[in-house]
Every structure is written in C-alpha cells, then in structure tokens.
C-alpha positions in Angstrom: 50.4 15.7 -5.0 46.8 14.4 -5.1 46.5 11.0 -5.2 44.4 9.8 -8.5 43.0 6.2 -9.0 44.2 5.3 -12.5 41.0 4.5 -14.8 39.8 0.8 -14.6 39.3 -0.4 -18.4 36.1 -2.8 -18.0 37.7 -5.7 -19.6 38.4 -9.4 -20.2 40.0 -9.4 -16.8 37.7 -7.6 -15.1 35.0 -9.3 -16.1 36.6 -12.4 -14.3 35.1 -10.9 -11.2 31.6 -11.6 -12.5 29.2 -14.3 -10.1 27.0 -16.7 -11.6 24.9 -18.9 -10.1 25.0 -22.6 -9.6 21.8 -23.3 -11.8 23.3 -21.8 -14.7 26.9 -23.3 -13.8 25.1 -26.8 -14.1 22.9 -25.5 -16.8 25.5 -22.9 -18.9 28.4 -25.3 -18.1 27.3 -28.7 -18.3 28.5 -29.3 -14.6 27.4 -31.5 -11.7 27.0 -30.3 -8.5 29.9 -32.0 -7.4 31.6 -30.1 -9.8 31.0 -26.9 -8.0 31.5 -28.4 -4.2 35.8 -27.5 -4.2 35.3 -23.9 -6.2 35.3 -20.4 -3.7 31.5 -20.0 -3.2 30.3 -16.8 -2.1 26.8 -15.5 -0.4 25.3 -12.4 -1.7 21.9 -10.6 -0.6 18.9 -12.1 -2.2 16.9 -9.4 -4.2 13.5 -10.1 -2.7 13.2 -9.4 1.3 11.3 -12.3 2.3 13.9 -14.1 0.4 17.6 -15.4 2.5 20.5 -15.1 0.8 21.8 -17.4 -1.7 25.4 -18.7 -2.8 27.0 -18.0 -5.8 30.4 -18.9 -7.5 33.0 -16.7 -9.8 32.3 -17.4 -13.4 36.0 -17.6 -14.1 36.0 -21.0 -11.6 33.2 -22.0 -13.2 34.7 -21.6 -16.4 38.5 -23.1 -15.8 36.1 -26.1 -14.1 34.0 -26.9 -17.3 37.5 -26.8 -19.3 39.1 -28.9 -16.9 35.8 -31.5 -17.0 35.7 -31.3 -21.0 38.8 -30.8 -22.4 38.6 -28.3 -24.4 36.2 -25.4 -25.6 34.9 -27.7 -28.3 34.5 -30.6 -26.7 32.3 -28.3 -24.1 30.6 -27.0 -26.9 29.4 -30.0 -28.3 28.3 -31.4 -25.4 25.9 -28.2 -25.4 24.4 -29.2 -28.4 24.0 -32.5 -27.5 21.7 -31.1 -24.1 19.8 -28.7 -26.8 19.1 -31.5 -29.0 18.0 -33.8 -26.2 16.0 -31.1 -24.6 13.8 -30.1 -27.7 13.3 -34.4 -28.4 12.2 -34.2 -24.6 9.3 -31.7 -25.2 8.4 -32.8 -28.6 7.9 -36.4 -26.7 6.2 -34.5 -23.7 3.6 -32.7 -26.0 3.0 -35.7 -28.2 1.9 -37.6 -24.6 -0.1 -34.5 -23.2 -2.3 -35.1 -26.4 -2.3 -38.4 -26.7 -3.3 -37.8 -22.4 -6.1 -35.8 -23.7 -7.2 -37.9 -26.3 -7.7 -40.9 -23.8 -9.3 -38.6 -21.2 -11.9 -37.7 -24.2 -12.5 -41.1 -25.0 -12.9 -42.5 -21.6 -14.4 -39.1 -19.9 -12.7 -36.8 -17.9 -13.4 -36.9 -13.6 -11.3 -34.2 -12.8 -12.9 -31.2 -11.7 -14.4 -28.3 -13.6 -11.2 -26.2 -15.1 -11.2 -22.3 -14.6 -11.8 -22.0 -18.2 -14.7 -23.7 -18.0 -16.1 -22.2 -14.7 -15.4 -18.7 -16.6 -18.5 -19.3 -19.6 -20.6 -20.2 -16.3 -20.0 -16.8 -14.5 -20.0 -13.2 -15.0 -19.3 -12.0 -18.7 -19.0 -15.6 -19.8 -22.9 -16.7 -18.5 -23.8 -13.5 -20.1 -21.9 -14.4 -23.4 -23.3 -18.2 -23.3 -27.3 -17.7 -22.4 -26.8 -15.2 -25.7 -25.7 -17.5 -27.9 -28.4 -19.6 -27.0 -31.1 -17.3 -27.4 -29.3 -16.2 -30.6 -29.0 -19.0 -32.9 -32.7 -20.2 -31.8 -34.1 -16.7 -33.3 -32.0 -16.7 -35.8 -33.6 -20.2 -36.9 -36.7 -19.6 -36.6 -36.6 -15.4 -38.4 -35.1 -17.8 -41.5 -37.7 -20.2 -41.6 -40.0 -16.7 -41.3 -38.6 -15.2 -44.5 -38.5 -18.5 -46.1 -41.8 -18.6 -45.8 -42.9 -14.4 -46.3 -39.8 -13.6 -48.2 -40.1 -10.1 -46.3 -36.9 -8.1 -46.8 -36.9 -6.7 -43.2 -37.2 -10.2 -41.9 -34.3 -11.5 -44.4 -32.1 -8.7 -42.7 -33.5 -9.7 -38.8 -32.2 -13.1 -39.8 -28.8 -12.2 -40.8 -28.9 -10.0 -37.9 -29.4 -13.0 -35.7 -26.8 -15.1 -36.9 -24.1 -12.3 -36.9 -24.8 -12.5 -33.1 -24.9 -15.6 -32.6 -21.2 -16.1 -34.4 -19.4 -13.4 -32.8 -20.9 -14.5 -29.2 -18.9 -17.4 -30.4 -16.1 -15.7 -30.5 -16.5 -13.8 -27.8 -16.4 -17.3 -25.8 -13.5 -18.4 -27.7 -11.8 -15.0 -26.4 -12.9 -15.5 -22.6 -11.3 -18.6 -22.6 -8.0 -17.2 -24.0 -7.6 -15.2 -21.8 -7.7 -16.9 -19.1 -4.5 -18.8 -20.1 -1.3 -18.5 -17.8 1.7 -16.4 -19.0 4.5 -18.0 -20.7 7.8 -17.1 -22.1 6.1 -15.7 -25.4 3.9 -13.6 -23.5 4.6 -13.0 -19.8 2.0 -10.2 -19.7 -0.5 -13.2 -20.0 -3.2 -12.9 -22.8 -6.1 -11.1 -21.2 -6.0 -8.8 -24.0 -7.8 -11.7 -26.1 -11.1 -10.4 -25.1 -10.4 -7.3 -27.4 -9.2 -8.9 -29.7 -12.5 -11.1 -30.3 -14.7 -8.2 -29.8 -12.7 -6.2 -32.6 -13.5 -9.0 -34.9 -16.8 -9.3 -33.5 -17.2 -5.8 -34.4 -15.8 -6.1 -37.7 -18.2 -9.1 -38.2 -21.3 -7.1 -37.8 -20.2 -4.6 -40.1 -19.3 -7.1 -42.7 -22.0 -9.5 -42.4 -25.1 -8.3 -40.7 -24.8 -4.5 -42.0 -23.4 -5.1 -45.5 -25.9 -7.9 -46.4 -28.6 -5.9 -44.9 -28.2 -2.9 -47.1 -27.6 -5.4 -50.0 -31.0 -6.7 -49.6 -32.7 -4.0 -48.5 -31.6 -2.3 -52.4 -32.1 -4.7 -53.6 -35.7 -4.8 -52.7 -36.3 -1.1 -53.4 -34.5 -1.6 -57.0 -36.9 -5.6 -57.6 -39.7 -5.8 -55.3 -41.4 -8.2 -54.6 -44.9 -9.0 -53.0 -44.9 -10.9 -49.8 -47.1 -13.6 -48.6 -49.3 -13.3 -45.2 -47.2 -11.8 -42.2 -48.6 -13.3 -39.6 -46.0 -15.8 -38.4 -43.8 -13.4 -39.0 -45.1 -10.8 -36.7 -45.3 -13.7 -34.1 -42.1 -14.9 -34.8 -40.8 -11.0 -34.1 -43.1 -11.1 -30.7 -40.6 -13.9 -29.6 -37.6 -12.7 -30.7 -38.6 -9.4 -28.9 -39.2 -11.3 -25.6 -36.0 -13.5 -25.8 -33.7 -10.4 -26.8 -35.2 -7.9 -24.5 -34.5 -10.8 -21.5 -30.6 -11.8 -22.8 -30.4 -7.5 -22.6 -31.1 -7.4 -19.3 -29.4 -10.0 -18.0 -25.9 -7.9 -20.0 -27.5 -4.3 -18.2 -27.1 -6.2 -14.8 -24.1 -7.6 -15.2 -22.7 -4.1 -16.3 -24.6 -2.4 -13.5 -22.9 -4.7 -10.8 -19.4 -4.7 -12.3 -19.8 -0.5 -12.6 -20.4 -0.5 -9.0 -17.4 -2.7 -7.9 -15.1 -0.1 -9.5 -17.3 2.9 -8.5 -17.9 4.1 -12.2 -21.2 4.7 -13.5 -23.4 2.6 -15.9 -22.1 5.3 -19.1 -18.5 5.9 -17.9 -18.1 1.5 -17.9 -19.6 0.9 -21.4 -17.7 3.9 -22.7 -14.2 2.9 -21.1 -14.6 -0.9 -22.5 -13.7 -2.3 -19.0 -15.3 -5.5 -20.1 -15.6 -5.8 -23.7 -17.3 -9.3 -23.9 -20.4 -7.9 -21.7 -20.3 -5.2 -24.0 -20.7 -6.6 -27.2 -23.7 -8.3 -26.1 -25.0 -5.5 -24.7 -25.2 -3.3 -27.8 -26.1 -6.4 -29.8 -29.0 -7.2 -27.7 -29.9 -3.4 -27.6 -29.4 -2.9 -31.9 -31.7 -6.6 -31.7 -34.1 -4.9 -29.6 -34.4 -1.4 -32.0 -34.0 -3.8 -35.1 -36.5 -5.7 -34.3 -39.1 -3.3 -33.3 -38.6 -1.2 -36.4 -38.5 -4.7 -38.8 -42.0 -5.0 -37.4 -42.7 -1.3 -37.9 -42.0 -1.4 -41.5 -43.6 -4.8 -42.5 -46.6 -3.6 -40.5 -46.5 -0.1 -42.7 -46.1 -2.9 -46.2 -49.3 -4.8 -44.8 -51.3 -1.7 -44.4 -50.4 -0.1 -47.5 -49.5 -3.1 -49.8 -46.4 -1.2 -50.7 -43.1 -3.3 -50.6 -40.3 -0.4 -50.5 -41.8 0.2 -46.4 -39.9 -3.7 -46.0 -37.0 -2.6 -48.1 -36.6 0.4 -45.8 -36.6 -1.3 -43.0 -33.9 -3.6 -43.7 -31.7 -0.7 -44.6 -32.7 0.8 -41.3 -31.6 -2.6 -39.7 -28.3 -2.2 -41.3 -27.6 1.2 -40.5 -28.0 0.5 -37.1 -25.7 -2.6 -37.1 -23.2 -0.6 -38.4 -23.3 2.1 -35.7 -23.2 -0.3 -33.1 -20.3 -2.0 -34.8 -18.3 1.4 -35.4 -18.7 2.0 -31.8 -17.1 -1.4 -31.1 -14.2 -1.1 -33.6 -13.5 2.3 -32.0 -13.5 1.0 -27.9 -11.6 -1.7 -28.7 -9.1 0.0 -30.5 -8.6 2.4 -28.2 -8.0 -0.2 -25.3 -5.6 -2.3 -27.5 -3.7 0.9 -27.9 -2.7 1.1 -24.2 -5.0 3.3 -22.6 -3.9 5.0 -19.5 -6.4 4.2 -16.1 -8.0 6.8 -14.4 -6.8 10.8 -13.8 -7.6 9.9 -9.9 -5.8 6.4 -9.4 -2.5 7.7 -11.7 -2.2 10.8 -9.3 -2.6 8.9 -6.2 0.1 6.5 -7.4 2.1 9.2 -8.4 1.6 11.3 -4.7 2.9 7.9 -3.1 6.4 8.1 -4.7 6.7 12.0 -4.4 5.9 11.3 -0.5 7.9 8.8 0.3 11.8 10.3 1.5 13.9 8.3 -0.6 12.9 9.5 -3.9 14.2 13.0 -4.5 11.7 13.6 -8.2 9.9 11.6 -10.5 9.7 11.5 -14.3 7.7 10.1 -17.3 4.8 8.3 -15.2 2.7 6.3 -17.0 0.1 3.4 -15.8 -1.4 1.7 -18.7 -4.7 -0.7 -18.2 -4.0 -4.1 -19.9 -7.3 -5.3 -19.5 -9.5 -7.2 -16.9 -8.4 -5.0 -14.3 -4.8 -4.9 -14.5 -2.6 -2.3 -14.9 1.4 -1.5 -15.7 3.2 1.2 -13.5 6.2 2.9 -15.3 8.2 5.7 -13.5 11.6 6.9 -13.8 12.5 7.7 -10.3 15.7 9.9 -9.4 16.3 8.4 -5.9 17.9 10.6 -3.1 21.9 8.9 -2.5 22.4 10.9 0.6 18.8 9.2 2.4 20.2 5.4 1.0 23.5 5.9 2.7 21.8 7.0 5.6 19.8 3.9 5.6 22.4 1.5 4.6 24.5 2.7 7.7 21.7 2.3 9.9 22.1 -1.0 9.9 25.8 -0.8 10.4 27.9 -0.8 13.4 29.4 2.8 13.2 32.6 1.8 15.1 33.5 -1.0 13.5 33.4 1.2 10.2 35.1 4.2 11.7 37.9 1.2 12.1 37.9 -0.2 8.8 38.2 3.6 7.5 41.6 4.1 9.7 42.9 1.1 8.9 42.7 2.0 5.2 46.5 3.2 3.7 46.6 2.5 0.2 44.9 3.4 -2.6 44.3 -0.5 -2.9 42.6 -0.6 0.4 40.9 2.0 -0.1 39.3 0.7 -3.6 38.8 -2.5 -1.7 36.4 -0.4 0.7 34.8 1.6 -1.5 33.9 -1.6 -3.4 32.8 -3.4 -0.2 30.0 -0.7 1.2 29.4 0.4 -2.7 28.0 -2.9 -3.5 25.7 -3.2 -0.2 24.6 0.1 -1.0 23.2 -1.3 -4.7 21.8 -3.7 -2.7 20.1 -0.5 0.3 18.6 0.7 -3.3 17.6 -2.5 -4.5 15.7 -3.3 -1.3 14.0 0.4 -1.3 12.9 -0.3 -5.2 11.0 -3.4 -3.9 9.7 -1.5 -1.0 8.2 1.0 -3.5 6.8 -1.5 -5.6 4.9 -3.4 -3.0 3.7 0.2 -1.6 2.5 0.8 -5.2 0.5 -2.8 -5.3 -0.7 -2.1 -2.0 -1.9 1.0 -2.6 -4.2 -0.3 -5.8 -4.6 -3.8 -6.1 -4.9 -3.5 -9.5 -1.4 -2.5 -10.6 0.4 -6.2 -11.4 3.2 -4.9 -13.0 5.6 -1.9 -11.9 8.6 -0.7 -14.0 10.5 1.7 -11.9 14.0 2.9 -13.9 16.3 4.5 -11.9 18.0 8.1 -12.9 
C-alpha cells in the first residue's frame, strides 16, 4: 500500500508555528525584553549575506506571554491604544520643536554647513536654472519699462515672454530642491520625479501665459492699432536682452553637452530623451528668447521703416507661436517620462543576457527596466529558477554523510515530514541567497539600476 501524507489544512494551529521577531514582540505585544528572555528563541538565516543570523521567537509564546502580562485580550488591546496615542502626541511635540528649531536658527542665523539642497541650485542643472532666473527677471524689467514707454506690441509680448521665464525657472528651482528630499514611508521611491513635475507646469505656463497673452495682444493690435513712439531704447534694450539670453543659452548647451557625454548619448538623443528636464526647460526657453527676440526686432524694425503697425502686431503673434511650440514640446517629454519610460534597447538587453547566463535561472519572463529619473532605474523580471542547480548548491555546503545518516535514520512518515521540512526551509533560504546574488550582479552590472524586483515562477 503506498504510503500517502494526509493533506495539512493551513490553519489556526498551524499557524502557531509562525516566528516573529523580538522588535515586533516588544512593539506588536507590548513586551519588555525581559519578557522574551525565558520563551524558546530560535536563530534563523539572515536574508542579506553580509548580514549574521538573527534570533527569533514563536509567535504563539509571544502571544500566551502578552496574555499572561495583560490579563486579557482587552486589557492588551487597550494598552495598544494607549502606545498609538502616546506615539502620535510624541511626533506632533517633535514637529512643533523641529519648527520652533528652525525658527530660532532663522532668527539667530544658521552656522551649520551648506545643506545638499542648497549646494544643488549652485551646481549642474541648478547654477544653470539660478544664473537664468537672474538674467530673466532683469530683461523682463527692463522690456516693460520698453513698452511702457513705445507701447510696441512685439515688445509687450518680449516682456511677457521674459517673465514666463523667469516664473517657471522658479519653479524649476523649487522642483530641484524636491527632489533632492530622502524617501519616506509615503514615497520610498524618493521624489526625483519632482523635476518633471515642475517642468510640466513650466510647460503649461508658457503656453498659458507667455503664448496666450502674446496672441491676445498681437490681435489685438492687428484688429486697434496703434502708432508707437521712437524705438530706439527699445532696439537697445533688445541688443541687451540678446547678449544676456544668448550667454544664459550657452551656459544650458554646455551643461547638456557635458552631461550627454557622461552617459555617451549625443547632444539630440539627451534633449529628446528628457534625461534632465530642468536644463532643458532653460534651454528651449533661452533658445525661443533668442529667435523671439531677434524676430521682435525684425518686425518693429519693418513698422519703423514702413510706419505700418500690423509688422509689430505680427511679430508678437510670431513670438507666441513660438512659445507655444517650445512648450508643446515640453508638455509632450515630460509626459512621456512621467509615464514610465523604459531605458535604453542596449542597457535592458545587457541586463537581460546577465540573468539568461547565469546557471541558476532556467528562463526569464516579462522584463522590464523603467527610468525614474535622474539616472535611476527599476529592474522587474519574473525569473523561473532552475530547483535541480539550488539543491545542488544547497548540498554543497552540506556534509553528505551526515545527511545520508539522517536519511536512514528516517522511519515514519513523521520523521520523514520533519526532514523534508528541515532541508526544505534552508533550501528557501539557497534561493533566497541566489536572488540577492542576482540583484547585486544586476547593480553591478549598471550602476544605475537602484531598484530590482525579481518574482519568482
């Protein structure tokens, strides 16, 4: 008669078997640590290699242990409400004194050292976003103090223009300092996708303000002109403008130019693929400032030649048109990156020839590697593991005869569940150390991949 094993039913009692560590004994519980000294501790393999192993307790100890401390499940239960309550009073005080903290510091000045934030706006995409604000809002002052003066359409529209850059460099700032805040429990991908974010608005900004109000005025002008007085400051206040947004351009094109080469893309293929959307916001600004600019002058030069106002009113609509390509072009970048765009054909299929390589893994399945942004990226792979090559490397590490023993001594089916339960559990733990083997491989192999996801089939 063959000998069956009678189906286990995963229950109440079984469950009785589950560990739990002595943290969340303490924490879950509301135990001391002398609490947990006379209960059966047990050691089990730490998940992380660099890691010893660690002790942990059965949860139905722990359990009998916090009724035997409390008194009942009640009595337990409302001490856990008691901890909640104390807990939240304990942060509300903590972040009342962290402002008050910051208030003081304000008042009496700060001596600590520069913060990262800080050091961000003086490097990189952040000196490029700050030297453009300042250039910015001084043309944009003096272009209105130009049409104040002229009342010249085109120059009404370079004056919007001017300030539309100068707010959504703001915001672009405001954006680069997000980001650069530490994961928390809300968002333990971190927040470097705030740079998108702020250059979506910043798109949607130029649309609204600086190409909307440009055609509004340049109609209106073509529907009620009007004659303008002398040009002259005007055409000297465009010289400057020219000057200042033709240097803040550069400065953006070298930026560009140096971070394309540290990832071996070209100048196109890294304004195209949004890799950093801050730089490139003021780069097509300061580009669109540059044409706008050149054909404001253009037109009010035709109107002072000819005498005929609809050349200005032209112009500003030109302005206009081209603040609203530049800001489709950022709405539709940005999108696509807050969409989860997948990294590069080259990098995804060298990731990809590392798993199939490697012995342990017997096929691989739904691959995907998604770039969140400031050079980080998320590996996903389901990953069908060969059993036959983890056993193999699980009793590598095992003394064959002393197994071969354990297997005759086995008589019952008792024992023998007893054994299988034994070497199946440090088996799950051969797979979980292969897993973390993979993943550090994967990290290895591009430094950019922070986060790997492999499911196993």
């Amino acid at each position: 008669v063959k000998a069956v094993l009678k189906k286990r039913e995963y229950g109440p009692k079984y469950t009785q078997n589950n560990f739990i560590t002595g943290v969340r004994a303490i924490n879950e519980f509301c135990l001391k640590s002398s609490d947990l000294e006379q209960l059966r501790k047990i050691r089990r393999r730490s998940p992380h290699e660099d890691t010893e192993a660690f002790t942990v307790f059965l949860r139905s100890d722990v359990e009998a242990k916090s009724l035997e401390v409390w008194g009942s499940p009640e009595a337990l239960a409302k001490e856990r409400k008691r901890r909640k309550e104390a807990e939240i009073e304990y942060r509300e005080n903590l972040f009342r004194n962290q402002k008050l903290l910051k208030e003081y510091k304000d008042f009496l000045g700060d001596t600590k050292p520069r913060s990262s934030t800080a050091a961000m706006l003086l490097k990189g995409p952040g000196k490029v976003v700050m030297v453009a604000i300042c250039i910015n809002g001084l043309n944009f002052f003096f272009k209105l103090l130009a049409w104040v003066y002229t009342g010249s359409a085109s120059m009404f529209s370079e004056a919007i223009h001017s300030l539309a850059d100068t707010c959504n460099q703001a915001l672009l700032a405001l954006g680069i300092s997000q980001s650069a805040r530490t994961p928390d429990p809300s968002h333990p991908y971190g927040f470097t996708n705030m740079r998108y974010i702020a250059s979506l608005i910043s798109g949607v900004g130029i649309f609204m303000m600086g190409a909307g109000l440009s055609w509004y005025h340049g109609i209106i002008g073509l529907l009620h002109p009007q004659p303008m007085e002398s040009l002259l400051w005007a055409y000297c206040i465009l010289a400057g403008s020219l000057v200042s947004e033709g240097a803040t351009l550069l400065v953006a094109i070298n930026e560009i130019r140096r971070s394309a080469r540290a990832k071996g893309l070209s100048f196109y293929q890294y304004v195209r693929q949004s890799r950093d959307p801050s730089t490139n916001v003021v780069l097509l600004e300061d580009a669109a400032a540059v044409l706008g600019v050149t054909l404001a002058a253009t037109c009010m030069g035709l109107t002072s030649l000819t005498g005929n106002p609809y050349y200005d009113s032209l112009g500003s609509l030109g302005v206009g048109t081209l603040l609203g390509a530049v800001s489709a072009f950022l709405i539709y970048t940005n999108t696509e990156a807050l969409l989860g765009r997948s990294i590069n054909p080259e990098q995804l299929q060298r990731l990809t020839e590392l798993l199939e390589s490697d012995p342990v893994v017997r096929a691989i399945h739904d691959v995907k590697a998604t770039d969140m942004g400031l050079s980080k990226v998320r590996f996903k792979a389901e990953v069908d593991f060969d059993g036959r090559v983890v056993t193999r490397s699980y009793l590598e590490k095992q003394d064959i005869e002393q197994l071969l023993q354990e297997i005759q001594q086995v008589k019952t089916l008792e024992e023998l569940e007893a054994f299988m339960l034994k070497h199946g559990e440090n088996i799950i733990d051969t797979l979980g150390a292969e897993v973390d083997r993979l993943e550090k491989e994967l990290k290895h192999r591009n430094p950019d991949v922070r986060h790997v996801d492999l499911e196993i089939l």
